[in-house]
C-alpha atoms as an extended CHARMM CRD file, in Angstrom:
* protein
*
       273  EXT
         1         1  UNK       CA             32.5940000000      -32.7560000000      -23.9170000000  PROA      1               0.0000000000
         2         2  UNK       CA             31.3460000000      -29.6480000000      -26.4220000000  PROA      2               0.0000000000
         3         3  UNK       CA             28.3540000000      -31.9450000000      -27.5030000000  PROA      3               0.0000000000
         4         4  UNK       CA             27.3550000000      -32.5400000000      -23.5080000000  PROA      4               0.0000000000
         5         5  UNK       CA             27.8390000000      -28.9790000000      -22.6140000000  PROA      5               0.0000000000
         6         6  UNK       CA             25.2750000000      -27.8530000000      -25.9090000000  PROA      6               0.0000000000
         7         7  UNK       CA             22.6510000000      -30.6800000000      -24.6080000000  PROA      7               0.0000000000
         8         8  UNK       CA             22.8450000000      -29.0440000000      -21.2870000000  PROA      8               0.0000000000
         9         9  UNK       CA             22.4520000000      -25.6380000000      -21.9760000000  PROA      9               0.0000000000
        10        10  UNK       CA             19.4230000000      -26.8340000000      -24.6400000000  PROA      10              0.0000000000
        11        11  UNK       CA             17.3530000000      -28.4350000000      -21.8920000000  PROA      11              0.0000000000
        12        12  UNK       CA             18.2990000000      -25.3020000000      -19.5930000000  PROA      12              0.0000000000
        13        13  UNK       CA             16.4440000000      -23.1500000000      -22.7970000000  PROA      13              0.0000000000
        14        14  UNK       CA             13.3610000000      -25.8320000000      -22.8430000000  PROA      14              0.0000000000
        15        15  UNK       CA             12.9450000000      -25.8490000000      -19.0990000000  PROA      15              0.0000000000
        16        16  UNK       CA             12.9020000000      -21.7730000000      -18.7710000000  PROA      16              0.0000000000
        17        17  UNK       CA             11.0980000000      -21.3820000000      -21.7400000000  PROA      17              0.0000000000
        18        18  UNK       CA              8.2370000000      -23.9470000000      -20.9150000000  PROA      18              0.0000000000
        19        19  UNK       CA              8.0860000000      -21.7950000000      -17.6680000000  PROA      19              0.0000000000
        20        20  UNK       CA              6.8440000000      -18.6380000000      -19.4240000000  PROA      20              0.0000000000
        21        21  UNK       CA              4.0410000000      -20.5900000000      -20.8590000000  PROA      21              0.0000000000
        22        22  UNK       CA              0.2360000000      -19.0270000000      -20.1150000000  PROA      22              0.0000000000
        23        23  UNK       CA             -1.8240000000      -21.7810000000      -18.6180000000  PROA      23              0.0000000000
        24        24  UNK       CA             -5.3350000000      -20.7390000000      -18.2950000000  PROA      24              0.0000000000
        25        25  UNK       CA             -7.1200000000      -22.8100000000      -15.2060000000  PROA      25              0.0000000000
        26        26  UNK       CA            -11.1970000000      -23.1400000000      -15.9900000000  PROA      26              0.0000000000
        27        27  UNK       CA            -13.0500000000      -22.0330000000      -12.9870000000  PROA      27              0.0000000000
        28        28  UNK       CA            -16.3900000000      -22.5580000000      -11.9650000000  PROA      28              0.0000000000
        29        29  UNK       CA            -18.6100000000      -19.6000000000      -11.8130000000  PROA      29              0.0000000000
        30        30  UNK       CA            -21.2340000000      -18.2580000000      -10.1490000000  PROA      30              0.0000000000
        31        31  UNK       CA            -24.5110000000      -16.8220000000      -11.0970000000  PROA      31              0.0000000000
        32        32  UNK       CA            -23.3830000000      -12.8280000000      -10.9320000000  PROA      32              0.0000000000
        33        33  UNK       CA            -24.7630000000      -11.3790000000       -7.5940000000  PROA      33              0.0000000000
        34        34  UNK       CA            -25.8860000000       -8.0130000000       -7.3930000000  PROA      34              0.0000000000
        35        35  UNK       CA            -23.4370000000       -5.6290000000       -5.0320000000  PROA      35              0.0000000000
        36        36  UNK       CA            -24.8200000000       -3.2120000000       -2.9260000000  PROA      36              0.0000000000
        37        37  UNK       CA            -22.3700000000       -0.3220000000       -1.5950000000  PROA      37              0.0000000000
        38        38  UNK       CA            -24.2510000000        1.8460000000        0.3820000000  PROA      38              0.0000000000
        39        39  UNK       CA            -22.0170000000        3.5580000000        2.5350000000  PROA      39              0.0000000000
        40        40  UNK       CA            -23.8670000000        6.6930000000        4.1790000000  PROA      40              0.0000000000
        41        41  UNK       CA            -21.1820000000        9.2040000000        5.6360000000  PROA      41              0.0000000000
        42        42  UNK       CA            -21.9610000000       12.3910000000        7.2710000000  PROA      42              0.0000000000
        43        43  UNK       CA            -18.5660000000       14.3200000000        7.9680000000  PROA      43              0.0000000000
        44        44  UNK       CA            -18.6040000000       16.2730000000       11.0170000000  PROA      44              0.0000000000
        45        45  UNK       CA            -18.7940000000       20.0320000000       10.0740000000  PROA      45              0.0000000000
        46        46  UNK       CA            -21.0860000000       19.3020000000        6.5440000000  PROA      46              0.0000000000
        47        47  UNK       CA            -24.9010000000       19.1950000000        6.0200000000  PROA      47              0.0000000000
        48        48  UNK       CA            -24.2560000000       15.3190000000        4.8960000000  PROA      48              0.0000000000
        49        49  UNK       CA            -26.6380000000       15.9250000000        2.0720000000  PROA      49              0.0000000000
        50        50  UNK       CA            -24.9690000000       14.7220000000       -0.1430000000  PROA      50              0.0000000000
        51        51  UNK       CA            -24.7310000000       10.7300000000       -1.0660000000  PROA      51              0.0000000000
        52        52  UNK       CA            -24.0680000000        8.1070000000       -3.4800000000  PROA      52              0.0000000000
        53        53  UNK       CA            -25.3450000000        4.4500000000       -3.6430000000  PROA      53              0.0000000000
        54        54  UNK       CA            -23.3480000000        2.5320000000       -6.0040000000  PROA      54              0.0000000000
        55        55  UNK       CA            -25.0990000000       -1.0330000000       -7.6230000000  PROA      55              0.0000000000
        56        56  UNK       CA            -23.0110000000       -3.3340000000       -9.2360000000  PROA      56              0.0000000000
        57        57  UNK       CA            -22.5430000000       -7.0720000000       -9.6780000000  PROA      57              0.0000000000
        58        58  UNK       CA            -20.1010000000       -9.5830000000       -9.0990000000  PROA      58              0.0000000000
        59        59  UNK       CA            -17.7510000000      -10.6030000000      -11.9410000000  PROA      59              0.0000000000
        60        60  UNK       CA            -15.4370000000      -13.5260000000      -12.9120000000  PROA      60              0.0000000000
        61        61  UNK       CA            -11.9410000000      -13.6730000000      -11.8810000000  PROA      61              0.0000000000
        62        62  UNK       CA            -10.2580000000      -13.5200000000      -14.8210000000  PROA      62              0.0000000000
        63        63  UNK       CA            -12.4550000000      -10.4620000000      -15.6290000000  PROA      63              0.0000000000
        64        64  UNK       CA            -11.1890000000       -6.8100000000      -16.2890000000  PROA      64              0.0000000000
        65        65  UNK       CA            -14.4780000000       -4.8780000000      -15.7500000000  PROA      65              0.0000000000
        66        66  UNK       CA            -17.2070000000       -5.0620000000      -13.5750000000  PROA      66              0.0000000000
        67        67  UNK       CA            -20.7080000000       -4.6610000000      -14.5100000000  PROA      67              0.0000000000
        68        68  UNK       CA            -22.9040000000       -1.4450000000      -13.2900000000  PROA      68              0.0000000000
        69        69  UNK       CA            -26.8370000000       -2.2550000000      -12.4500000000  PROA      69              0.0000000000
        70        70  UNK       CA            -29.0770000000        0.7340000000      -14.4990000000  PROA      70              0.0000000000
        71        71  UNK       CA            -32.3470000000        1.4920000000      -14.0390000000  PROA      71              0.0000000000
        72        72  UNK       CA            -32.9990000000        0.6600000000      -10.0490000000  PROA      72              0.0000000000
        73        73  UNK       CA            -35.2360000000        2.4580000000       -8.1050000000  PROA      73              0.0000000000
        74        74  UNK       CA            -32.8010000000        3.2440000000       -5.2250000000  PROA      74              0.0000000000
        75        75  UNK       CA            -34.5240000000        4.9080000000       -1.9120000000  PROA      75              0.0000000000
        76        76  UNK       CA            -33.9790000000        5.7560000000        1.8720000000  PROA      76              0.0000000000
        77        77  UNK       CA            -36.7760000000        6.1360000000        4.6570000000  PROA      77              0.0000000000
        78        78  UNK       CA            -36.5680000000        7.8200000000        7.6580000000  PROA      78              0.0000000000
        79        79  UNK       CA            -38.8420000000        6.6250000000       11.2070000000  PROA      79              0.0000000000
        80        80  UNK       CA            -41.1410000000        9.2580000000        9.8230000000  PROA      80              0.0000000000
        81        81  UNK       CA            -41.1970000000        7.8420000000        6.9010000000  PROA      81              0.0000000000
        82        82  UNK       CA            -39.8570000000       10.6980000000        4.9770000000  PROA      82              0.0000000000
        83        83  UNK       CA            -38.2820000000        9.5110000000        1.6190000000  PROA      83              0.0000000000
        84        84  UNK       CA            -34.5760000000       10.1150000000        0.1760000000  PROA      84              0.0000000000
        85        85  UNK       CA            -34.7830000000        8.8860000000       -3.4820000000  PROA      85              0.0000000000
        86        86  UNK       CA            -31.5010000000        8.2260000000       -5.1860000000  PROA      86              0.0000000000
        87        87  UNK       CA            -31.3270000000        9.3850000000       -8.8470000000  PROA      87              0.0000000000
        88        88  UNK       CA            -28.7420000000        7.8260000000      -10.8250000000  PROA      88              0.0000000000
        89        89  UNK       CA            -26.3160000000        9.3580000000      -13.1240000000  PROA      89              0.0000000000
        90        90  UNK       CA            -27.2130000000        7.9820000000      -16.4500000000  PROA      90              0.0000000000
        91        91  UNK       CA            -25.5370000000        3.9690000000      -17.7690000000  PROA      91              0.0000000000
        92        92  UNK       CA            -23.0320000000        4.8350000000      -14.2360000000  PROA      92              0.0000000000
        93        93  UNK       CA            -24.4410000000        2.8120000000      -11.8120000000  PROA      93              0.0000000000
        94        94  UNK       CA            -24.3480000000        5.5800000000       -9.3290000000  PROA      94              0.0000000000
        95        95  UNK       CA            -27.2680000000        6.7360000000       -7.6840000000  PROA      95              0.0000000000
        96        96  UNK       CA            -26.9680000000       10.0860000000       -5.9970000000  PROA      96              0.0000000000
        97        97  UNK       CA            -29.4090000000       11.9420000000       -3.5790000000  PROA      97              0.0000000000
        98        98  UNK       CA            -28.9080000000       15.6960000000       -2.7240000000  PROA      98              0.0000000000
        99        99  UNK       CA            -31.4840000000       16.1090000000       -0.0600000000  PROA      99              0.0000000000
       100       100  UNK       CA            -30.1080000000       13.8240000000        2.4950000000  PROA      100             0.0000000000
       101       101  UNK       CA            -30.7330000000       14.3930000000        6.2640000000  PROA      101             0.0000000000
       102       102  UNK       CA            -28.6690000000       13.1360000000        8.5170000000  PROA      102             0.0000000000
       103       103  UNK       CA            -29.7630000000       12.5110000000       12.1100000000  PROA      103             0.0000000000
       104       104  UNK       CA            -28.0430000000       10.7760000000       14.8450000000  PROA      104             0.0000000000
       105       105  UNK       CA            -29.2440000000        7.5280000000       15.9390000000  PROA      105             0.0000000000
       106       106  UNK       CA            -32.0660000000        7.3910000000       13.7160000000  PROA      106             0.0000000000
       107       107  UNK       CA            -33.1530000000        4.3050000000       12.0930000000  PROA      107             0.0000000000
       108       108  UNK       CA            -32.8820000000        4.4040000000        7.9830000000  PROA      108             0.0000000000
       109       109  UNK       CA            -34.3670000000        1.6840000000        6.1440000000  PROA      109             0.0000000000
       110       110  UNK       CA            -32.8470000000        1.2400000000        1.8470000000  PROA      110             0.0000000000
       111       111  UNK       CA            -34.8280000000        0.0400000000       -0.6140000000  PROA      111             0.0000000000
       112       112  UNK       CA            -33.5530000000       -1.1700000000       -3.3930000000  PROA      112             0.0000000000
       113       113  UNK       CA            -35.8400000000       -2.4700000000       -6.8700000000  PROA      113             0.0000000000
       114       114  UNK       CA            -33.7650000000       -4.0950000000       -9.4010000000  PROA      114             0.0000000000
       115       115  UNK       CA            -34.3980000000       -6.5680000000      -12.5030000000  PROA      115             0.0000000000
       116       116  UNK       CA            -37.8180000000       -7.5750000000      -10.2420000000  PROA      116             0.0000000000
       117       117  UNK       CA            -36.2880000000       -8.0420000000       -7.1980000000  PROA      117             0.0000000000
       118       118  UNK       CA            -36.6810000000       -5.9400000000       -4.2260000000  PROA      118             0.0000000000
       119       119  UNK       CA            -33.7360000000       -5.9070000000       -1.0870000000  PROA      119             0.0000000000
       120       120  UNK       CA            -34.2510000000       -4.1190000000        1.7140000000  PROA      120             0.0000000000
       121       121  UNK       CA            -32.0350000000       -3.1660000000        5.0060000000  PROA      121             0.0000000000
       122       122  UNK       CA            -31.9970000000       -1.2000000000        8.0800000000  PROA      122             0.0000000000
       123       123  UNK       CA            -29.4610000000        0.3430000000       10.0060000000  PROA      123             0.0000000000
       124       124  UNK       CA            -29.0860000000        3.1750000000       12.6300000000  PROA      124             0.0000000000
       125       125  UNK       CA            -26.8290000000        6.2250000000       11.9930000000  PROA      125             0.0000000000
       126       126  UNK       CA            -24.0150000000        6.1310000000       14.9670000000  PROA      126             0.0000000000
       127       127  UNK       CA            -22.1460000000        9.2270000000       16.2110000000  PROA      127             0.0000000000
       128       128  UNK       CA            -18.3050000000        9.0390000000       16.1580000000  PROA      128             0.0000000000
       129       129  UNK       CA            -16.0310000000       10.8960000000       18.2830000000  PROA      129             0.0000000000
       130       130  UNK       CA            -13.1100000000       13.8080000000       17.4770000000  PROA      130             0.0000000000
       131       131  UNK       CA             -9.8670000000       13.1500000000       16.6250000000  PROA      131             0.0000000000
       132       132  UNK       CA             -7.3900000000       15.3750000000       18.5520000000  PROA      132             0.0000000000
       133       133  UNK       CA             -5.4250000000       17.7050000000       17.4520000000  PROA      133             0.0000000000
       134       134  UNK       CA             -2.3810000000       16.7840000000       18.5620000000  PROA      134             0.0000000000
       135       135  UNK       CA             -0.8040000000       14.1390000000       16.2150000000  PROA      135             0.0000000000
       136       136  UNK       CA              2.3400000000       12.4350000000       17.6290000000  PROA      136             0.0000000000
       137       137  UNK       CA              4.9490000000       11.8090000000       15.4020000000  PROA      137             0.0000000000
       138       138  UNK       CA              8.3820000000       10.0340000000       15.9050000000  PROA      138             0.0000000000
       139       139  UNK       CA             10.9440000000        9.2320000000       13.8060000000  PROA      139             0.0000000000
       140       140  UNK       CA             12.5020000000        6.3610000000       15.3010000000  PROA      140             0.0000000000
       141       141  UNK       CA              9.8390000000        3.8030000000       14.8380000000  PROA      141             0.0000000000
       142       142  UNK       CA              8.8850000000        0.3110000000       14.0910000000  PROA      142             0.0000000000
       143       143  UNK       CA             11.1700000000       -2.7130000000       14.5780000000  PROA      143             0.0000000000
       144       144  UNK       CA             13.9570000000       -1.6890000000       13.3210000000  PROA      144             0.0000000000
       145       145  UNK       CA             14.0040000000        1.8910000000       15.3350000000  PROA      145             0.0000000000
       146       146  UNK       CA             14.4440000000        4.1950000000       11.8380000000  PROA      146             0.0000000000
       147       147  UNK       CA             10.6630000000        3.8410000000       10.8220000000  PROA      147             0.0000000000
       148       148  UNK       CA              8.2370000000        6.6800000000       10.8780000000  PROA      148             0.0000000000
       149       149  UNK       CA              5.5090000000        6.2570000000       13.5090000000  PROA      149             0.0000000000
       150       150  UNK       CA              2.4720000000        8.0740000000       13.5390000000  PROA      150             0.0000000000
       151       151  UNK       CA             -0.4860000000        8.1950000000       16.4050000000  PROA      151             0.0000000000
       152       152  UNK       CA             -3.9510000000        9.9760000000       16.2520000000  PROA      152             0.0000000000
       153       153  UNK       CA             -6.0000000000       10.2180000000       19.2600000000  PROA      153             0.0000000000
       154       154  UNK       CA             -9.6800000000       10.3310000000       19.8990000000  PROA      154             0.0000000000
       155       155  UNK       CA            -12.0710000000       10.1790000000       23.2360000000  PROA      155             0.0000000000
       156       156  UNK       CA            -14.3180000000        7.3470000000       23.6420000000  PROA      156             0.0000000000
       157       157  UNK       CA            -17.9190000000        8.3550000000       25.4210000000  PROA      157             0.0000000000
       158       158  UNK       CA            -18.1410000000        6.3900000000       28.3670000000  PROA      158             0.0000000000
       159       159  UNK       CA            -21.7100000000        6.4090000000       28.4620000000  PROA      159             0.0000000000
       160       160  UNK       CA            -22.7040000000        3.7860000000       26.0840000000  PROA      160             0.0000000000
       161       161  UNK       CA            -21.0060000000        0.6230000000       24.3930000000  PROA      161             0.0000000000
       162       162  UNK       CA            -19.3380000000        2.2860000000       21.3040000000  PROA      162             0.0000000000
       163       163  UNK       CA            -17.8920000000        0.8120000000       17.9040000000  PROA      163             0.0000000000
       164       164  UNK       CA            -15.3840000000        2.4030000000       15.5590000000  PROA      164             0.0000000000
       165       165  UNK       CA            -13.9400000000        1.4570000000       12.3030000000  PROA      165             0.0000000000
       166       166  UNK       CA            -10.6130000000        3.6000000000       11.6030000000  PROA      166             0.0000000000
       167       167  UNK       CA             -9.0650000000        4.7220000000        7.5830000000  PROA      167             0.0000000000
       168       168  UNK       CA             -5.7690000000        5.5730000000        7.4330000000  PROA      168             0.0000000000
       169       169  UNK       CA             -4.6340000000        6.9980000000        4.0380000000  PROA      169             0.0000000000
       170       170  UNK       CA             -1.1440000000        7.8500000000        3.0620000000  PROA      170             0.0000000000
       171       171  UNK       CA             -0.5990000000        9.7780000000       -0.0700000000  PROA      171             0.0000000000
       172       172  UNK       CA              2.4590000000        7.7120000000       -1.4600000000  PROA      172             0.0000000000
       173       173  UNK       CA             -0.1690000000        4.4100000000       -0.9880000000  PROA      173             0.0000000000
       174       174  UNK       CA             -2.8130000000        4.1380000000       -3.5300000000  PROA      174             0.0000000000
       175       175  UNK       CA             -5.1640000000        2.2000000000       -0.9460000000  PROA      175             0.0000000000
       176       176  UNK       CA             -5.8800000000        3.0770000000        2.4790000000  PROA      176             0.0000000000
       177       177  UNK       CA             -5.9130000000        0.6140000000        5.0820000000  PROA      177             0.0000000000
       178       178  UNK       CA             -9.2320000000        0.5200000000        7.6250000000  PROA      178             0.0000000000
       179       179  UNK       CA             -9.3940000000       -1.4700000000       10.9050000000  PROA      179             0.0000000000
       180       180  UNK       CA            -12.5900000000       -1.9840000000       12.9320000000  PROA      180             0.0000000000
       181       181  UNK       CA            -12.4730000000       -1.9940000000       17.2090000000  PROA      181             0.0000000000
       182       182  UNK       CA            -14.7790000000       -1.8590000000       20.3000000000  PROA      182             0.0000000000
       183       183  UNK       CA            -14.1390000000        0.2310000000       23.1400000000  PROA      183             0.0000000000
       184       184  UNK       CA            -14.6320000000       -2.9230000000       25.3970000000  PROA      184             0.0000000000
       185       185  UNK       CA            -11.3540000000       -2.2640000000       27.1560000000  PROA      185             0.0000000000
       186       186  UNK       CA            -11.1540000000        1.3420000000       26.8050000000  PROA      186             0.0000000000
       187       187  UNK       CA            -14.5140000000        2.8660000000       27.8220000000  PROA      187             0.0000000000
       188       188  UNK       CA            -14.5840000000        6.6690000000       28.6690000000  PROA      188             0.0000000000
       189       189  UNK       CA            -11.0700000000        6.3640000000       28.2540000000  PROA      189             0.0000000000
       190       190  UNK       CA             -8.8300000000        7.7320000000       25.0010000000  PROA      190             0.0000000000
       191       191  UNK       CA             -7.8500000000        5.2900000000       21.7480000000  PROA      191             0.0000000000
       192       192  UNK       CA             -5.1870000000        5.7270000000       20.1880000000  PROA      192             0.0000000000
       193       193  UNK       CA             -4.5980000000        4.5830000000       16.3990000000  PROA      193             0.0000000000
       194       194  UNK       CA             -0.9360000000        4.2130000000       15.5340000000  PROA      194             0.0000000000
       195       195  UNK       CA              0.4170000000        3.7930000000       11.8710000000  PROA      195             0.0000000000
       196       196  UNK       CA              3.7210000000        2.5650000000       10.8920000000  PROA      196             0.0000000000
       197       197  UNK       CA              5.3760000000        2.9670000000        7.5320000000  PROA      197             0.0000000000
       198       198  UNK       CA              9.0830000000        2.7570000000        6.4730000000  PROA      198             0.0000000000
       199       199  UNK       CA              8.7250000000        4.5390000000        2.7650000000  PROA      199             0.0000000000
       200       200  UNK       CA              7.0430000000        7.5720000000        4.6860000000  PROA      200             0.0000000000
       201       201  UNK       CA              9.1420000000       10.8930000000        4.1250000000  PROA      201             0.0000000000
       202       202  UNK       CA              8.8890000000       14.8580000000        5.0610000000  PROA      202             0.0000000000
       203       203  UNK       CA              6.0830000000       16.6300000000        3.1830000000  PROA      203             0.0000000000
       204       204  UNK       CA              3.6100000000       13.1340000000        2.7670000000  PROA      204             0.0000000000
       205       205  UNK       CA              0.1490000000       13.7160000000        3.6230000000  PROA      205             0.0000000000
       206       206  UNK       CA             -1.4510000000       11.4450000000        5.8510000000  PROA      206             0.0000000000
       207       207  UNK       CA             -5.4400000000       11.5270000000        6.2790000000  PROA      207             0.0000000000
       208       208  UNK       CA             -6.9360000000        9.5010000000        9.3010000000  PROA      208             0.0000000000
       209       209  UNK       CA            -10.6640000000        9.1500000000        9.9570000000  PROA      209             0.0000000000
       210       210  UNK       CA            -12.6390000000        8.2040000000       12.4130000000  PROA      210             0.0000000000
       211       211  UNK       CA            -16.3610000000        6.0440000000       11.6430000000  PROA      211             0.0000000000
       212       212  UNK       CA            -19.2160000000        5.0090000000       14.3560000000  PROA      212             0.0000000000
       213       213  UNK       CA            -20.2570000000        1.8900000000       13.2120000000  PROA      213             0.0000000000
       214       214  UNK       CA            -22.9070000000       -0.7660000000       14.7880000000  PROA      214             0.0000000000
       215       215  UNK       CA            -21.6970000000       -3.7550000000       16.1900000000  PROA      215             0.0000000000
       216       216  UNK       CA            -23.1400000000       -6.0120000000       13.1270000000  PROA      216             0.0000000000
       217       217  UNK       CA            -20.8520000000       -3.8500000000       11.0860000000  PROA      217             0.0000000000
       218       218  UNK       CA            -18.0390000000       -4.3110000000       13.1970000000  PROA      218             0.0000000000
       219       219  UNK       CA            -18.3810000000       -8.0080000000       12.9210000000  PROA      219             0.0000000000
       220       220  UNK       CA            -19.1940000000       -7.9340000000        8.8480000000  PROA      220             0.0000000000
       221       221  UNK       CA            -15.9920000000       -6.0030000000        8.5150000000  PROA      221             0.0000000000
       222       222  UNK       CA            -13.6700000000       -8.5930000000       11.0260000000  PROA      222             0.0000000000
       223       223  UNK       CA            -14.9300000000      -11.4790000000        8.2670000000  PROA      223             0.0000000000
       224       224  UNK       CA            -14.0310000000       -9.4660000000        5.5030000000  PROA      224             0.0000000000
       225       225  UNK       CA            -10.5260000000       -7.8050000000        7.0740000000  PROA      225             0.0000000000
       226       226  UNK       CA             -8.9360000000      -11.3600000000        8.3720000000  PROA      226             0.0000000000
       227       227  UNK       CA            -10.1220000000      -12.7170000000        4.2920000000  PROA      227             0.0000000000
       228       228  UNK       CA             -8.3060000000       -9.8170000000        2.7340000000  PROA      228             0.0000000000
       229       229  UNK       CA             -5.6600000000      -10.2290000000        4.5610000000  PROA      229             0.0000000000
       230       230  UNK       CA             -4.8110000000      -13.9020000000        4.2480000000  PROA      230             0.0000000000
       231       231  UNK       CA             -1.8710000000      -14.3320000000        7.1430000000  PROA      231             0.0000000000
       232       232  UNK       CA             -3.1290000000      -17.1090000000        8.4530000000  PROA      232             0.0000000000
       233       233  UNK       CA             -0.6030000000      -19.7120000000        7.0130000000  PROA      233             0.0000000000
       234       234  UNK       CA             -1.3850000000      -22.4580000000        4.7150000000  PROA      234             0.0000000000
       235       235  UNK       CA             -3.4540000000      -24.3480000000        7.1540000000  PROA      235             0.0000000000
       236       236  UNK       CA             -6.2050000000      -21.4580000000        7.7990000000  PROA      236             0.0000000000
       237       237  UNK       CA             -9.5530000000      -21.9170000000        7.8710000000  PROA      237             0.0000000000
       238       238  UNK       CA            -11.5920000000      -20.6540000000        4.9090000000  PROA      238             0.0000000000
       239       239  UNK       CA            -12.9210000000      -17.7500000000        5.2650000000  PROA      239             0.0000000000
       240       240  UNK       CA            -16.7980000000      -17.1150000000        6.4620000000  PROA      240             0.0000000000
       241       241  UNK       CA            -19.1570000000      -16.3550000000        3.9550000000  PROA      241             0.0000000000
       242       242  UNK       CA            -19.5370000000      -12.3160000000        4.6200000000  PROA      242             0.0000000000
       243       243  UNK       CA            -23.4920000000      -11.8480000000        4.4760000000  PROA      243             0.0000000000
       244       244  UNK       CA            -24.3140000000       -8.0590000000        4.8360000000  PROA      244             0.0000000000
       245       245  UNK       CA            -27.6810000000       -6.8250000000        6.8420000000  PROA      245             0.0000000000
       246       246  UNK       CA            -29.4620000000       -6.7900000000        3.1990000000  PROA      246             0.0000000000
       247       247  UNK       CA            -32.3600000000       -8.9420000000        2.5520000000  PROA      247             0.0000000000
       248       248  UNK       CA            -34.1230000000       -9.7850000000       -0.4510000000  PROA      248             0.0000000000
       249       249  UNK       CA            -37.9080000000       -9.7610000000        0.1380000000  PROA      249             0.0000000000
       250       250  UNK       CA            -38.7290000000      -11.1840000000       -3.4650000000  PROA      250             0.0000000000
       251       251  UNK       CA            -36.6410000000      -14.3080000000       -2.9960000000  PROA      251             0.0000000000
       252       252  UNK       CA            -34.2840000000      -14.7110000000       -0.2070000000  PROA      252             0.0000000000
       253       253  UNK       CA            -31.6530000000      -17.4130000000       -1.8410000000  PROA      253             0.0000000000
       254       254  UNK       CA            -31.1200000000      -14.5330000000       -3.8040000000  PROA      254             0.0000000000
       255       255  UNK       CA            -29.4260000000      -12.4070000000       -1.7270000000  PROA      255             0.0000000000
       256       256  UNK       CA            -27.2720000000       -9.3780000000       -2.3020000000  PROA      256             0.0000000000
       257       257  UNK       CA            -23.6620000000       -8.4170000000       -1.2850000000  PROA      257             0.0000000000
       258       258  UNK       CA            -22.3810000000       -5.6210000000        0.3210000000  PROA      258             0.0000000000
       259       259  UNK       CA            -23.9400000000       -3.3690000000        4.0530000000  PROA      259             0.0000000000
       260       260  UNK       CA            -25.9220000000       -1.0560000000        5.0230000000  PROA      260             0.0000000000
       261       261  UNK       CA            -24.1520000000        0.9340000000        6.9400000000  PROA      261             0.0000000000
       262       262  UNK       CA            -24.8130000000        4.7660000000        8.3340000000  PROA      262             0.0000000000
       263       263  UNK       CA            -21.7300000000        6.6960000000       10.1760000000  PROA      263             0.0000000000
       264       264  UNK       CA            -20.9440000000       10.3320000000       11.2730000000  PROA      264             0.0000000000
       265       265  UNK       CA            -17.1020000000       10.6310000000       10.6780000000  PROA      265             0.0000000000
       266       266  UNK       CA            -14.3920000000       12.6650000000       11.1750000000  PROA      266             0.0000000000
       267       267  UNK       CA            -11.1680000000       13.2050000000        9.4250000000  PROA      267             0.0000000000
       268       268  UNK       CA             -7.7500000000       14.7680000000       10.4190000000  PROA      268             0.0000000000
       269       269  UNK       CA             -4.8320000000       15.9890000000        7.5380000000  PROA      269             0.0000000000
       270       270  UNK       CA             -1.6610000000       15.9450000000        8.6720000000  PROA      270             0.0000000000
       271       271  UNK       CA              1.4670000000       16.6040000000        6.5520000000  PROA      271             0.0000000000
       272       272  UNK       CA              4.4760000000       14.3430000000        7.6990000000  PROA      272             0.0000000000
       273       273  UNK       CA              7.4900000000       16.6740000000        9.5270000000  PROA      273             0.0000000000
């Protein structure tokens, strides 16, 4: 019976010990891609003069760093064609332009000349709205009534079809969480953006912001929200490919990731009671 119980307890060793083993799966990869993020914010209350383009490229999973594009010629024109050139900070990858202007509604157009390849887009600067001062808080939230719930409000304008994408950042998370919406059922009417969160405490600092965004952007981000999120089950569809609004004029097969995209933005602090 000793002999049987050693066997046993020797295969129980093998089997969690083959479990710990590394096994490295070969992927397939891509030609790298080059990754445009060229987010334009203007913060209500600021000059928006300030901005950064960042160029990267696309990198293999099982990498640990990914690789910065030097030596573009990054630019923005204006309807009148005045010219924003973005200078970058040397082997960063980062272009940065202090002579920004920021107008609302006006059409931008990016040009971007990299490794002989030139990529263009245009978008149009949209106007967001104010979050409200008065930030609802209560204590008894969620599903299981001891969560903390917090609510920001802002006024849609009723005059036109508007388009928002929201950031909520909580101190004690190091990622924020963004979700984009139409005012299709609330026109001239308030939104409210609610945020749930059962590790929140007194004295954590909560920053929500407020983007207008175009409707292309608005659908770019759904494809790339629902991917990131991956709740659909195992029997999902796969996810779209996300194609930005940037277009390569040198060869088109070789297009670029990333958007575009030009928002005015506010931004409320609040410090959890």
């Amino acid at each position: 019976m000793k002999n049987i119980k050693y066997i046993s307890l020797l295969l129980i060793a093998l089997f969690f010990t083959s479990c710990e083993e590394v096994v490295d799966v070969d992927l397939d990869t891509a030609a790298p891609r080059l990754v445009i993020d060229a987010s334009i914010n203007w913060y209500k209350g600021t000059a928006g003069n300030e901005q950064k383009i960042k160029l990267t490229t696309t990198a293999g999973y099982y990498d640990t760093v990914i690789p910065a594009i030097s030596g573009a010629q990054v630019f923005i024109t204006n309807s009148t064609n005045n010219v924003f050139t973005f200078i970058e900070n040397p082997d960063t990858g980062e272009y940065s332009c202090t002579n920004f202007v920021p107008v609302l509604n006006e059409t931008y157009t990016l040009t971007v000349i990299s490794e002989g390849q030139t990529y263009t887009a245009v978008e149009t600067m949209k106007a967001t709205s104010v979050i409200k001062d008065n930030i609802a808080q209560n204590n008894e939230g969620g599903f299981s009534g001891s969560d903390i719930e917090l609510k920001f409000f802002f006024q849609d304008n009723g005059a036109e079809d508007n388009y928002y994408m929201t950031r909520i950042a909580a101190s004690i998370h190091p990622l924020a969480e963004y979700e984009v919406s139409d005012d299709e059922f609330f026109q001239g009417n308030e939104i409210t953006g609610i945020y749930i969160d059962e590790d929140l405490k007194a004295g954590d600092i909560m920053q929500f912001s407020v983007y207008g965004i175009s409707e292309q952007y608005k659908n770019y981000m759904t494809i790339l929200l629902n991917a990131s999120q991956g709740d659909g089950g195992p029997f999902q569809t796969t996810p779209s490919n996300a194609r930005g609004n940037l277009i390569n004029q040198t060869n088109s097969n070789n297009f670029a990731l990333g958007y575009f995209r030009l928002s005015e933005v506010d931004t409320k602090t609040y410090t959890v009671q």
